[in-house]
SERO-4910 file (N, C-alpha, C, O; in steps of 0.05 Angstrom, whole numbers):
BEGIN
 pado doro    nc1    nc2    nc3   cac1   cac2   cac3    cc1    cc2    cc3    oc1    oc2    oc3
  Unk    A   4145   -825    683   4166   -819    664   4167   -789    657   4188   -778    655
  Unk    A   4141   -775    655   4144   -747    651   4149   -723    670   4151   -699    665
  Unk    A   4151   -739    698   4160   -735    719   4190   -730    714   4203   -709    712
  Unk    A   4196   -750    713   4232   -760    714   4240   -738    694   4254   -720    702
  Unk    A   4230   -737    660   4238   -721    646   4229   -687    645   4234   -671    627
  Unk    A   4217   -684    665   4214   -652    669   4240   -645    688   4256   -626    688
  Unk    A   4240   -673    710   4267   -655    732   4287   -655    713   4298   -634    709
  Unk    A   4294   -678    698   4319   -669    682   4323   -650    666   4346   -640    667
  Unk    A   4306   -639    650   4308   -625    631   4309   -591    651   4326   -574    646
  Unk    A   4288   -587    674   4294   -565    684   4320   -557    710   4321   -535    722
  Unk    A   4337   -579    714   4345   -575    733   4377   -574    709   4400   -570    716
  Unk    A   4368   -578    683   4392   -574    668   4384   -544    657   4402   -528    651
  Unk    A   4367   -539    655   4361   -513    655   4374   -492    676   4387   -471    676
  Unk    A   4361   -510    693   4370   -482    728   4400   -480    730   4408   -459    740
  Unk    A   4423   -499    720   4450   -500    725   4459   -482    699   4476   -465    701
  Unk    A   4448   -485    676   4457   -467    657   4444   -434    655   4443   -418    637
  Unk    A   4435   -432    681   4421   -395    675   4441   -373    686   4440   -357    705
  Unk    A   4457   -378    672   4484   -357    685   4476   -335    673   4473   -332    649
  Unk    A   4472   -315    693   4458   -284    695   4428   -280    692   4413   -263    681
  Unk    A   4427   -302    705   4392   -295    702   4370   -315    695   4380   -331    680
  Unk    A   4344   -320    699   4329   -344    681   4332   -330    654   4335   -346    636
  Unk    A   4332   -311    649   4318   -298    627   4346   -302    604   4349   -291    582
  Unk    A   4366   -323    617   4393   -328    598   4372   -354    588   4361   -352    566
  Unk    A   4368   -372    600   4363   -399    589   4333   -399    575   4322   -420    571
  Unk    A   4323   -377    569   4293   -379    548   4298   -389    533   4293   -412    538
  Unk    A   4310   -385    505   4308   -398    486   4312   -435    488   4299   -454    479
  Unk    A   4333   -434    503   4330   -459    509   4305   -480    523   4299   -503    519
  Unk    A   4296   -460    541   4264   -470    558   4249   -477    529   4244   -499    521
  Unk    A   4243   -451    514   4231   -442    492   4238   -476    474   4224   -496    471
  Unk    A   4264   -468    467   4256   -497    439   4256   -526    453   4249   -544    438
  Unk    A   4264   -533    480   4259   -560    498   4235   -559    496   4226   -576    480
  Unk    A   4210   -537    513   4185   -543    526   4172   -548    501   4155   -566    499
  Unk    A   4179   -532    477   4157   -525    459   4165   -543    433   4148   -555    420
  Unk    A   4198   -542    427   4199   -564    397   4211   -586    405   4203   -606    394
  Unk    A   4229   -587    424   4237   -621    429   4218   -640    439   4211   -660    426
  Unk    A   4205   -633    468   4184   -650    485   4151   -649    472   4134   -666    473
  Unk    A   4152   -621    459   4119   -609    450   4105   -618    486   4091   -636    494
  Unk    A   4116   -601    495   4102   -609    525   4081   -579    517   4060   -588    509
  Unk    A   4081   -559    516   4073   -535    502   4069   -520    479   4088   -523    463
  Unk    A   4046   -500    469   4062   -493    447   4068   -463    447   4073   -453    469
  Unk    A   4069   -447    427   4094   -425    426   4069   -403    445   4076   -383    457
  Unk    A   4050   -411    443   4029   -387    446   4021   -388    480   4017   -367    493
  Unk    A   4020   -420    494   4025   -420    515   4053   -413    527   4051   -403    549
  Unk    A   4076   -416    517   4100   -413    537   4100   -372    537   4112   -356    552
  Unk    A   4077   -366    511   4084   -328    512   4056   -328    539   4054   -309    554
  Unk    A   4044   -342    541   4027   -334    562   4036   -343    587   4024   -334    607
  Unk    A   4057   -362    592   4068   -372    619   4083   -351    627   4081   -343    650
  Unk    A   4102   -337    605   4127   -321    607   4113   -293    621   4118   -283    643
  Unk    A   4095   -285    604   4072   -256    608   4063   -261    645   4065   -244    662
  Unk    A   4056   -284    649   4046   -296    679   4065   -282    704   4062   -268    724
  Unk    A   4089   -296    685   4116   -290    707   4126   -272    706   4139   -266    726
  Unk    A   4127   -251    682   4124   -233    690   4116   -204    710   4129   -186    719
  Unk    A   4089   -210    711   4069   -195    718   4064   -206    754   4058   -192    774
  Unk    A   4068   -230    753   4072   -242    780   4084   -231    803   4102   -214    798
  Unk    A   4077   -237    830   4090   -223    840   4117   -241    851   4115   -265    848
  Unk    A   4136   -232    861   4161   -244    861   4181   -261    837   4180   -255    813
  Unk    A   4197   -281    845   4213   -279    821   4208   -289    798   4202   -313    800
  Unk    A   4207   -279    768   4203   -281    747   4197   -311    739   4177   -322    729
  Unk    A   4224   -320    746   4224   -354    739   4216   -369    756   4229   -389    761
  Unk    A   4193   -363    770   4168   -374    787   4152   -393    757   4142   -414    761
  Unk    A   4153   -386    740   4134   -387    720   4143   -417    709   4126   -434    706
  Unk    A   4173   -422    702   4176   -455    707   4156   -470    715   4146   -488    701
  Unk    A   4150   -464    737   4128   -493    753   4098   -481    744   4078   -485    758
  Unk    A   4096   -471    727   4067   -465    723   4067   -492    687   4050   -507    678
  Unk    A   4094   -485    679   4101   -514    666   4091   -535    673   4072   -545    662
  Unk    A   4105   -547    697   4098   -569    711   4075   -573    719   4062   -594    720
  Unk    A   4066   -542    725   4039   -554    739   4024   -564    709   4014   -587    710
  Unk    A   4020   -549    684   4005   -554    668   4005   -578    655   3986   -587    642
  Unk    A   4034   -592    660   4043   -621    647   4030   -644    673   4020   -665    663
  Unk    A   4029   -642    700   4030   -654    714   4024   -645    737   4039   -654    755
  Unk    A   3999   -623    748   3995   -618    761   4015   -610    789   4039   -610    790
  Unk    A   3997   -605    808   4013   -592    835   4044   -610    839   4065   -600    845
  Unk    A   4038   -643    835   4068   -659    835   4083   -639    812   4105   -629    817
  Unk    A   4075   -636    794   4095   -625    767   4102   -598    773   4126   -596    770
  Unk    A   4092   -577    780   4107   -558    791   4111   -561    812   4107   -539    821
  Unk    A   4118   -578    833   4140   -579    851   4164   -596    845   4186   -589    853
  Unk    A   4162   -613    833   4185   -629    817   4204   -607    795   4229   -607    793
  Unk    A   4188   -593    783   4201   -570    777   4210   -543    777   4224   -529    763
  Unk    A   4192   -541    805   4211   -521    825   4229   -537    840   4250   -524    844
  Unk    A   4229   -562    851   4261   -566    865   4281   -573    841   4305   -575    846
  Unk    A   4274   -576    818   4298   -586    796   4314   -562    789   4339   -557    788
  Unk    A   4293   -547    783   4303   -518    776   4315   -494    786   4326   -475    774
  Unk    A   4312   -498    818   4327   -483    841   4336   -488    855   4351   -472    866
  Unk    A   4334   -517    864   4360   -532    888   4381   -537    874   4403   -536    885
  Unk    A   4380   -543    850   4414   -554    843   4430   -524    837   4454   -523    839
  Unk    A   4416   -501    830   4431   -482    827   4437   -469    858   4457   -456    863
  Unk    A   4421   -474    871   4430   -452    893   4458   -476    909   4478   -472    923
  Unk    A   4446   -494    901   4472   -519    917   4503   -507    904   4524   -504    917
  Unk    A   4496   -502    875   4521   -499    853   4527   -471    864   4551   -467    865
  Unk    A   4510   -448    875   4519   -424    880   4522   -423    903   4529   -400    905
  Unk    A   4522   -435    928   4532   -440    949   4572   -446    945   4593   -433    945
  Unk    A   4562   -472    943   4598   -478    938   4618   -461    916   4642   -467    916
  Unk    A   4607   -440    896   4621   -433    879   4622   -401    906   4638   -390    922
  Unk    A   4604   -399    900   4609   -371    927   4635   -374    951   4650   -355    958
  Unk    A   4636   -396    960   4647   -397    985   4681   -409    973   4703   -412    984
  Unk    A   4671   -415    943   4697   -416    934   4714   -387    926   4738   -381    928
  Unk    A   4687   -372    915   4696   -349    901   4704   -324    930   4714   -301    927
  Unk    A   4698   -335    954   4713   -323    975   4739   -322    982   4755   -303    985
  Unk    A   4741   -356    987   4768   -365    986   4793   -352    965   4813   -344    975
  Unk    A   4790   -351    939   4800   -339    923   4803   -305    922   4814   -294    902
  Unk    A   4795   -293    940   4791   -261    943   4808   -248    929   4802   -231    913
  Unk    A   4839   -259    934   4855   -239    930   4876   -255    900   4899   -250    893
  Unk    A   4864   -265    893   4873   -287    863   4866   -262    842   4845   -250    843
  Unk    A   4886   -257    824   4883   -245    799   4863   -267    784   4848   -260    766
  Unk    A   4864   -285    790   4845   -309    762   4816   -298    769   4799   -294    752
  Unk    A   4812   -291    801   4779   -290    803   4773   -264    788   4756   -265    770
  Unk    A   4785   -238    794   4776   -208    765   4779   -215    746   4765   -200    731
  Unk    A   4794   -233    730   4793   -246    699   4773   -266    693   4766   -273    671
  Unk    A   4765   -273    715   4738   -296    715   4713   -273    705   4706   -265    682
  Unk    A   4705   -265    730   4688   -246    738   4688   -227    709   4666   -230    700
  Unk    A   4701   -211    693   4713   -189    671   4697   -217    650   4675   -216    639
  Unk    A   4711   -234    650   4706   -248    625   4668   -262    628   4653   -266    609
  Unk    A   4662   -267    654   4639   -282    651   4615   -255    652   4591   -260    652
  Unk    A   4624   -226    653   4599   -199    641   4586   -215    613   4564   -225    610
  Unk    A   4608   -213    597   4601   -204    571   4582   -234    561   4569   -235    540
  Unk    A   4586   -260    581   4575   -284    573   4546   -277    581   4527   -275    566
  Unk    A   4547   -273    602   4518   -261    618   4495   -239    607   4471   -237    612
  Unk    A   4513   -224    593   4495   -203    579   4482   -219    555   4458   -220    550
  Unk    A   4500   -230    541   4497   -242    512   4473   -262    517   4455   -264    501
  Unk    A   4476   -278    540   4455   -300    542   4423   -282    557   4400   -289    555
  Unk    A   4433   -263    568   4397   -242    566   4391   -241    551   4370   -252    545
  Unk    A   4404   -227    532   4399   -214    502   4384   -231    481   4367   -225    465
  Unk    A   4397   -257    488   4394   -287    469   4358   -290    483   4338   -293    468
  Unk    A   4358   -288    502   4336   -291    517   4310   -270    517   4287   -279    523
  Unk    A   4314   -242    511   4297   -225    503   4294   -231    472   4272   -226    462
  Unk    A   4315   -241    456   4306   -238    430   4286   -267    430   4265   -264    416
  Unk    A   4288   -283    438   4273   -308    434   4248   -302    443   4231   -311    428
  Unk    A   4235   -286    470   4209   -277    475   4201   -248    458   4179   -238    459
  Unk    A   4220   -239    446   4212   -214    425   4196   -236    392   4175   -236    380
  Unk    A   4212   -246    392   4205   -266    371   4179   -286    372   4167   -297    353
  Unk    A   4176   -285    401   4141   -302    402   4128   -276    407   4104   -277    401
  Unk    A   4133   -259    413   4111   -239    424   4103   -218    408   4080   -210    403
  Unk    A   4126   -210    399   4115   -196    366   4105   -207    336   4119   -215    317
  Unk    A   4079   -203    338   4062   -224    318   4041   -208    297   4026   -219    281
  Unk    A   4043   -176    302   4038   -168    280   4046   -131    290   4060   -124    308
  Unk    A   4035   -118    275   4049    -93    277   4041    -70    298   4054    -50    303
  Unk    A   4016    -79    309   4007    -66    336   4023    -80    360   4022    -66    380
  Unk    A   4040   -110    362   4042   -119    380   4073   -102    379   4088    -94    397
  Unk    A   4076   -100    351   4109    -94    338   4110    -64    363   4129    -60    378
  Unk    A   4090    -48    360   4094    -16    368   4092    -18    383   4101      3    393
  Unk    A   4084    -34    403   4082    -36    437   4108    -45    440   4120    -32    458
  Unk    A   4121    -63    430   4146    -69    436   4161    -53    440   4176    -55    459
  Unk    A   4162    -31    424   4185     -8    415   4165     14    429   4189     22    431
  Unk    A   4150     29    439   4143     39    459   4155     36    490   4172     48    502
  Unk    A   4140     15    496   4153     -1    522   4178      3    526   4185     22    541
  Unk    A   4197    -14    513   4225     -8    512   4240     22    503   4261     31    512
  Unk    A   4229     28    489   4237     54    492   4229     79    525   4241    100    528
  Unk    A   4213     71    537   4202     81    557   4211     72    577   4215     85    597
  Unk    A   4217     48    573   4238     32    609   4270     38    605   4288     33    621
  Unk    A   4273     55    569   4310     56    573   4309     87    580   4324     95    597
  Unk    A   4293    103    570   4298    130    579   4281    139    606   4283    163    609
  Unk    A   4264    125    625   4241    136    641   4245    116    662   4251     94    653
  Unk    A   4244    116    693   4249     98    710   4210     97    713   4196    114    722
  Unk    A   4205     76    703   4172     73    700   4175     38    705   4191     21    696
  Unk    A   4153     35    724   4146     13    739   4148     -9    709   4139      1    688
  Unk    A   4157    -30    709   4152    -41    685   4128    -58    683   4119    -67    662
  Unk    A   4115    -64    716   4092    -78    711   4067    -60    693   4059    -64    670
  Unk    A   4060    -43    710   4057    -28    691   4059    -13    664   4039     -4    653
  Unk    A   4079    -12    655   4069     -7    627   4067    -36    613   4053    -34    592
  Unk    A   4076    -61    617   4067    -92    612   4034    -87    615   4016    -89    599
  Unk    A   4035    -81    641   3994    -77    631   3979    -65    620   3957    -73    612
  Unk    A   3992    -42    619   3992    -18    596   3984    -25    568   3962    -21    558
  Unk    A   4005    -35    559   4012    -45    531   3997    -73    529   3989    -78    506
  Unk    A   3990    -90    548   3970   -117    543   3942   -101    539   3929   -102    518
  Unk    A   3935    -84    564   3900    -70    546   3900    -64    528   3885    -74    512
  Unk    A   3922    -38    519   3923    -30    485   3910    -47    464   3889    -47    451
  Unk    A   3940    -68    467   3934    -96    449   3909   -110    442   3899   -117    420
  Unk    A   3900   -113    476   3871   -126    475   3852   -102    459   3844   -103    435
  Unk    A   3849    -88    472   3832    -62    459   3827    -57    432   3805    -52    422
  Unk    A   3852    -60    419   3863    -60    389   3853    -87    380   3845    -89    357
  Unk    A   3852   -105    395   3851   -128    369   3824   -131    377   3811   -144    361
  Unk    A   3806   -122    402   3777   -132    399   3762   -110    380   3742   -120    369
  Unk    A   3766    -85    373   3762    -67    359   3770    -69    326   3756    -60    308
  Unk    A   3791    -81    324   3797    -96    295   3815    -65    290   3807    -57    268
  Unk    A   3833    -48    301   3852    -32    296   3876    -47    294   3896    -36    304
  Unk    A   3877    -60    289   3915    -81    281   3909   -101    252   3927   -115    243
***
């Protein structure tokens, strides 16, 4: 049964991540952690930190879900839930959005679906700003960091590792 209800829940996930995984967090966020309690807030900031820092794509970190709910079956049940139905959905919308080339509806599609796509990152950085900032040393790394990846083309794994020793450093020293 917790089989059945991880593909559902992530493969409704993978169809709603328009512009990105990093649109559907909050929603991962209050499913994994307050609807199912498959997780709690402190593991999904250490799955997210994982996939981050990982190498290749971000929302690799999904099936580290699965795996933790249900082992090696559970992250593969939730890597095909979470990426076959979308790449199936972006297949046929692509070869539609070909067909359509020269349609005024597809630049009023496209114009109108920016501003949905930004808004659902945004929705999606604020919901991991919100677990990850947890007191006022974690607060200044935040606002460091980001201030450093908007003005400085700087590796971002790096300063993520950067700012995790700080942290660590700081809180085993008792400076926060």
């Amino acid at each position: 049964m917790k089989l059945f209800s991880l593909f559902w829940v992530f493969a409704l996930l993978g169809l709603c991540a328009v512009g990105g995984g990093t649109a559907v967090l909050p929603e991962m966020q209050r499913m994994t952690v307050h609807d199912y309690h498959w997780i709690t807030d402190n593991q999904f900031r250490s799955i997210y930190s994982i996939g981050q820092v990982a190498p290749g794509p971000n929302m690799l970190m999904v099936m580290l879900i699965g795996y933790k709910l249900a082992g090696f079956l559970g992250a593969f049940v939730v890597g095909i839930a979470f990426f076959v139905p979308d790449c199936v959905l972006t297949l046929f919308a692509n070869r539609l959005w070909v067909h359509f080339a020269a349609s005024p509806w597809r630049k009023a599609i496209q114009r109108g679906m920016a501003p949905v796509a930004i808004g659902l990152m945004l929705a999606g950085t604020m919901a991991i700003a919100r677990l990850s900032v947890i007191d006022a040393v974690s607060g200044a790394i935040a606002i460091i960091v980001f201030a450093m990846l908007l003005w400085r083309h700087v590796n971002p794994a790096l300063v993520i590792m950067v700012g995790g020793l700080i942290y660590l450093l700081s809180t085993r020293f008792h400076f926060a």
